[in-house]
C-alpha positions as CSV (number, residue, x, y, z in Angstrom):
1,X,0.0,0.0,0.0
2,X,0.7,3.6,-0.7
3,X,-1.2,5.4,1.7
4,X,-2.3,4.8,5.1
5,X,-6.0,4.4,6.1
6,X,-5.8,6.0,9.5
7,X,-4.2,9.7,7.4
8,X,-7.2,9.3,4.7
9,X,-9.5,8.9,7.8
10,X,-9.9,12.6,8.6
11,X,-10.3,13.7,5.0
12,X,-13.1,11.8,4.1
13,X,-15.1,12.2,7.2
14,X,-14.3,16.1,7.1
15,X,-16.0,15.7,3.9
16,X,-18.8,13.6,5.6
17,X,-18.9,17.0,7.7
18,X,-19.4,19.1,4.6
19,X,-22.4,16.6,3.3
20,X,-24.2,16.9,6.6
21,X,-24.2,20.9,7.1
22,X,-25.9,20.7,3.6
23,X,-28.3,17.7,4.9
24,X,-29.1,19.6,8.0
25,X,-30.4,22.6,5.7
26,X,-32.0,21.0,3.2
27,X,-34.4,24.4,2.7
28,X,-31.6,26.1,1.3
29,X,-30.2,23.0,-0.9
30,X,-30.2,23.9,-4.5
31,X,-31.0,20.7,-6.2
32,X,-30.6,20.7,-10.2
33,X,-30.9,17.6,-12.9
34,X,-27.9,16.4,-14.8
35,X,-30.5,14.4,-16.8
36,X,-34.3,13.2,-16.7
37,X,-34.3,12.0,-12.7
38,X,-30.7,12.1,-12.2
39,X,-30.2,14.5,-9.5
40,X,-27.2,17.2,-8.4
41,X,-27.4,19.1,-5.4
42,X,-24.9,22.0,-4.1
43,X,-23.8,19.6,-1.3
44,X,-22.4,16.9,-4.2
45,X,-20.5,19.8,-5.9
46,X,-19.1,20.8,-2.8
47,X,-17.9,17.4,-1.1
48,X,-16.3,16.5,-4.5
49,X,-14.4,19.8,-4.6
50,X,-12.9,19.5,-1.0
51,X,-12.1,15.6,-1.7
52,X,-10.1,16.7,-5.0
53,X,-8.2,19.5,-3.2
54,X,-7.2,17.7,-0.2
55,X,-6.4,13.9,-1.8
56,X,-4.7,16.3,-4.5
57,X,-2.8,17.8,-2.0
58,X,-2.3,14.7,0.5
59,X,-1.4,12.4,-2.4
60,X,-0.2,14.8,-5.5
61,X,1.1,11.0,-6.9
62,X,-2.6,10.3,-7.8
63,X,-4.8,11.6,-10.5
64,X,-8.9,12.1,-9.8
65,X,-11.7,10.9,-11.4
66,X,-15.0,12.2,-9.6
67,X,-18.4,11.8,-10.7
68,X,-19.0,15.3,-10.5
69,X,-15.9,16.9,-12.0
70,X,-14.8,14.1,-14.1
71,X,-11.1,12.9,-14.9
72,X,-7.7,14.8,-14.3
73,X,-4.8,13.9,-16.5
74,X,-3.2,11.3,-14.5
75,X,-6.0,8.2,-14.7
76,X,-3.0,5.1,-14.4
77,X,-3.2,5.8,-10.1
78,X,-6.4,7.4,-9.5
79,X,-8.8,8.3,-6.5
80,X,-12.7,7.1,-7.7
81,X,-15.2,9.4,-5.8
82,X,-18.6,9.5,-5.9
83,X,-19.1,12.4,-3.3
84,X,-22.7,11.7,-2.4
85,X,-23.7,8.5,-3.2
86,X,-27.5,8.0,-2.8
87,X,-28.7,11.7,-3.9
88,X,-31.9,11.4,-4.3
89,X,-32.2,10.0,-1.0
90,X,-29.9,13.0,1.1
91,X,-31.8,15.6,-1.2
92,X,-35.4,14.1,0.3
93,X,-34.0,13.9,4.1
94,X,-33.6,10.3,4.7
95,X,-30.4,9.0,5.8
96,X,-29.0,6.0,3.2
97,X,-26.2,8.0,1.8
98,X,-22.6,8.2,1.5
99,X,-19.4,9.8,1.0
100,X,-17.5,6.9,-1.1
101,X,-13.6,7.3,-1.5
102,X,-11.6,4.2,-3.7
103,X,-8.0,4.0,-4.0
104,X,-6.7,1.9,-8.4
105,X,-3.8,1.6,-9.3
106,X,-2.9,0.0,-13.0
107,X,-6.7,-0.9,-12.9
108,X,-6.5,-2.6,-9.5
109,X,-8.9,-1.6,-6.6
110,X,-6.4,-1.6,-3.3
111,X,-8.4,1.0,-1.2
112,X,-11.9,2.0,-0.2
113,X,-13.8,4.1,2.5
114,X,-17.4,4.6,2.5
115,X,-19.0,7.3,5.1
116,X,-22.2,7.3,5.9
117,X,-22.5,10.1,8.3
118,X,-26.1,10.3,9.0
119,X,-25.8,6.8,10.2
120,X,-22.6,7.2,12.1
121,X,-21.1,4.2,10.0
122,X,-17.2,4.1,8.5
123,X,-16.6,1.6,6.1
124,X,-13.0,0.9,5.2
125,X,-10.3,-1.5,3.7
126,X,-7.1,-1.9,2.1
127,X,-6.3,-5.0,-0.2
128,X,-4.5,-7.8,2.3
129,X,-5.5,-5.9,5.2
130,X,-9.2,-6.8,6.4
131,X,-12.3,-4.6,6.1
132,X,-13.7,-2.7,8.9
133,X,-16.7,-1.2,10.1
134,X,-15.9,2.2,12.8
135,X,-12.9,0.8,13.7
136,X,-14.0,-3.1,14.0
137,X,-13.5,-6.1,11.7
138,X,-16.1,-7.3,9.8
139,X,-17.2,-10.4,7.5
140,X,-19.8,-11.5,5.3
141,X,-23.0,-13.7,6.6
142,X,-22.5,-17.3,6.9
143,X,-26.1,-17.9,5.4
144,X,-26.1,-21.1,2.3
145,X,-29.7,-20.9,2.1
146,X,-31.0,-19.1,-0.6
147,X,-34.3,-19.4,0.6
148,X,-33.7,-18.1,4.0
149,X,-31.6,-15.0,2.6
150,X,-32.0,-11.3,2.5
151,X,-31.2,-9.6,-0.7
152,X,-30.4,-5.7,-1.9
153,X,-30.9,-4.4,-5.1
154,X,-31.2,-1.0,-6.8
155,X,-34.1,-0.4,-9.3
156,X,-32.4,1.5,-12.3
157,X,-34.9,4.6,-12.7
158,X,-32.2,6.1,-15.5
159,X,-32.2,2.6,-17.2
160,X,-36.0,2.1,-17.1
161,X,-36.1,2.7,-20.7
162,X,-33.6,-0.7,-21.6
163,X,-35.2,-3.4,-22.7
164,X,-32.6,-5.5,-19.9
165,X,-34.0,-3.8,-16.9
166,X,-33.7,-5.6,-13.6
167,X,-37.5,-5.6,-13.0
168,X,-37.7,-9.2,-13.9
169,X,-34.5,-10.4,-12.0
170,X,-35.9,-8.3,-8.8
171,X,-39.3,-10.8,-9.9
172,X,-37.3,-14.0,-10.1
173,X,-35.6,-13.6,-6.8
174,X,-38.2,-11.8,-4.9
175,X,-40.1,-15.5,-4.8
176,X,-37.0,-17.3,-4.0
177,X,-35.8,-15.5,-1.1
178,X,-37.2,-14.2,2.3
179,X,-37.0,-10.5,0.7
180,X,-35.5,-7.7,-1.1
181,X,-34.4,-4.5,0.0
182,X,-34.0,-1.3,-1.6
183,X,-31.6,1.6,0.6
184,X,-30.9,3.8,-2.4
185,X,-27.4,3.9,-2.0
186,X,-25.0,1.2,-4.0
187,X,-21.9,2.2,-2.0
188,X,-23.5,1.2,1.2
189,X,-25.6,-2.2,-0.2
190,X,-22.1,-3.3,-1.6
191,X,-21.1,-2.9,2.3
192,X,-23.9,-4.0,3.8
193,X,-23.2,-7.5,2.5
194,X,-19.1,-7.3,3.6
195,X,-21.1,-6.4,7.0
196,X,-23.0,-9.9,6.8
197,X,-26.3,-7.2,7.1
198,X,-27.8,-8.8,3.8
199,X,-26.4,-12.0,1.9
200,X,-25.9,-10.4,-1.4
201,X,-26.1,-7.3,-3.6
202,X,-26.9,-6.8,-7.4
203,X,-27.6,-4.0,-9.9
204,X,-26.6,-3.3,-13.6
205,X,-25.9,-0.3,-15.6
206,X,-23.8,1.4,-12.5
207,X,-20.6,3.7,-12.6
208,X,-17.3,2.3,-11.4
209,X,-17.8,5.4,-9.0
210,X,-20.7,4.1,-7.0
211,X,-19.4,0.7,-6.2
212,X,-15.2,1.3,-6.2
213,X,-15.1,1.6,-2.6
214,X,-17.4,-1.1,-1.5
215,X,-15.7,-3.5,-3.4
216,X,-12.7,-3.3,-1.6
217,X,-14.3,-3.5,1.4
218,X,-16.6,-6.7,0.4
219,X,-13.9,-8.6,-0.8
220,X,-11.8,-8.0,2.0
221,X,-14.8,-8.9,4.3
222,X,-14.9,-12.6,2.4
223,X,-17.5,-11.8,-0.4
224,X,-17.4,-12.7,-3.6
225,X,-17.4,-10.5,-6.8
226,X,-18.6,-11.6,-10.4
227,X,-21.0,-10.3,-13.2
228,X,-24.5,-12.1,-13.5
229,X,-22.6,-14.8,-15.3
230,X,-20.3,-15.6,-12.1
231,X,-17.0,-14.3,-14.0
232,X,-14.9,-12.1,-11.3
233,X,-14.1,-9.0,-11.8
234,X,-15.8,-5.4,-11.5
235,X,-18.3,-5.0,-13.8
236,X,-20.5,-2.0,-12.9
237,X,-22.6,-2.8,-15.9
238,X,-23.8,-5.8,-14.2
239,X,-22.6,-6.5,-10.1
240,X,-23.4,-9.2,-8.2
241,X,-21.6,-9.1,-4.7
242,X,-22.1,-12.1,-2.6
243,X,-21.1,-14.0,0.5
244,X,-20.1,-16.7,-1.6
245,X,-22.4,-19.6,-0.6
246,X,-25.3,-18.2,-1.7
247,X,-24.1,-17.3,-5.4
248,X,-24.2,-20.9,-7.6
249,X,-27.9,-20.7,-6.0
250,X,-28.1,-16.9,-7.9
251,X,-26.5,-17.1,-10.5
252,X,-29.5,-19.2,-12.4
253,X,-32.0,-16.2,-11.4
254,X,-29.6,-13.6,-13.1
């Protein structure tokens, strides 16, 4: 590793900081669309801006690519930062949201952090080092029973209009499982199964941004990482993160 964990620590939750005076004054919040229901707010801008000055300044070795802002010239090391992830949700006043922070290098994710500060929850790993949760270690669920298992998903409202939408996965394993659940934020679902919370996570048509960090942190908690075909690898076009028993029992419903 490159960079320590515990001197990114205050920089991302200083940005968590940043998020929350904007959440605490929603009033005030000037929401605009980037695209039909794809939301910005002021608060998004300015997390993103502080996270590229201070990683830029912290770790001038690294380029930036931000969902925001977009790529700086160096993209071979890079900082992936989705500075809000789950907008819709922190522009309506609920709390599923997140500050997301991932560490690549020659295409290989070897850091994450994801802050939710509304929940009080750091998420954070480093590749070969263990993932935690505020501080303590954490794994995935030990469940092997698709049946019994608890499952998170995203509905794609920007990809409604593709004929391969996931409304007739979330069908096929809505009757094969004890339920779905739907928190708004990828960055957080991805950790929620490294945090053995739910037994598996799936969406298609993402960004690398909103799942860069919670990767890191999955796999180092034990879980599993493939496309709905079961190849591993990132593929933010189509994620399935599980703990690993659950997935040959999945995979036929993807």
């Amino acid at each position: 590793m490159t960079i320590s964990l515990a001197e990114l620590e205050p920089i991302v939750r200083e940005a968590g900081n940043i998020a929350l005076a904007h959440f605490k004054d929603l009033k005030h919040l000037a929401i605009n669309k980037k695209a039909p229901r794809d939301f910005v707010t002021a608060a998004d801008v300015a997390v993103e801006a502080y996270l590229k000055e201070a990683l830029g300044k912290k770790y001038p070795q690294f380029g930036f690519w931000g969902e925001e802002s977009g790529q700086t010239a160096n993209q071979i090391s890079r900082w992936v930062v989705d500075p809000i992830d789950g907008t819709h949700s922190f522009s309506k006043g609920q709390y599923f949201w997140a500050v997301s922070v991932a560490l690549e290098i020659d295409q290989e994710l070897v850091a994450g952090v994801v802050y939710a500060p509304a929940l009080n929850d750091y998420y954070s790993a480093a590749k070969g080092e263990g993932a935690f949760k505020n501080g303590e270690p954490i794994s995935v669920s030990l469940e092997d029973d698709l049946g019994d298992s608890m499952i998170a998903t995203g509905f794609a409202c920007l990809r409604s209009y593709l004929e391969d939408n996931n409304l007739q996965r979330f069908s096929r394993i809505a009757q094969k499982t004890t339920g779905q659940r739907r928190f708004g934020s990828a960055a957080l679902d991805v950790c929620l199964v490294a945090d053995g919370q739910v037994d598996a996570f799936w969406e298609q048509e993402l960004n690398l941004y909103d799942i860069a960090a919670g990767v890191v942190i999955a796999r180092e908690a034990g879980a599993t990482v493939t496309d709905f075909k079961g190849n591993e690898g990132v593929f933010p076009k189509q994620i399935l993160v599980t703990n690993g028993k659950i997935l040959a029992q999945l995979l036929p419903l993807m």
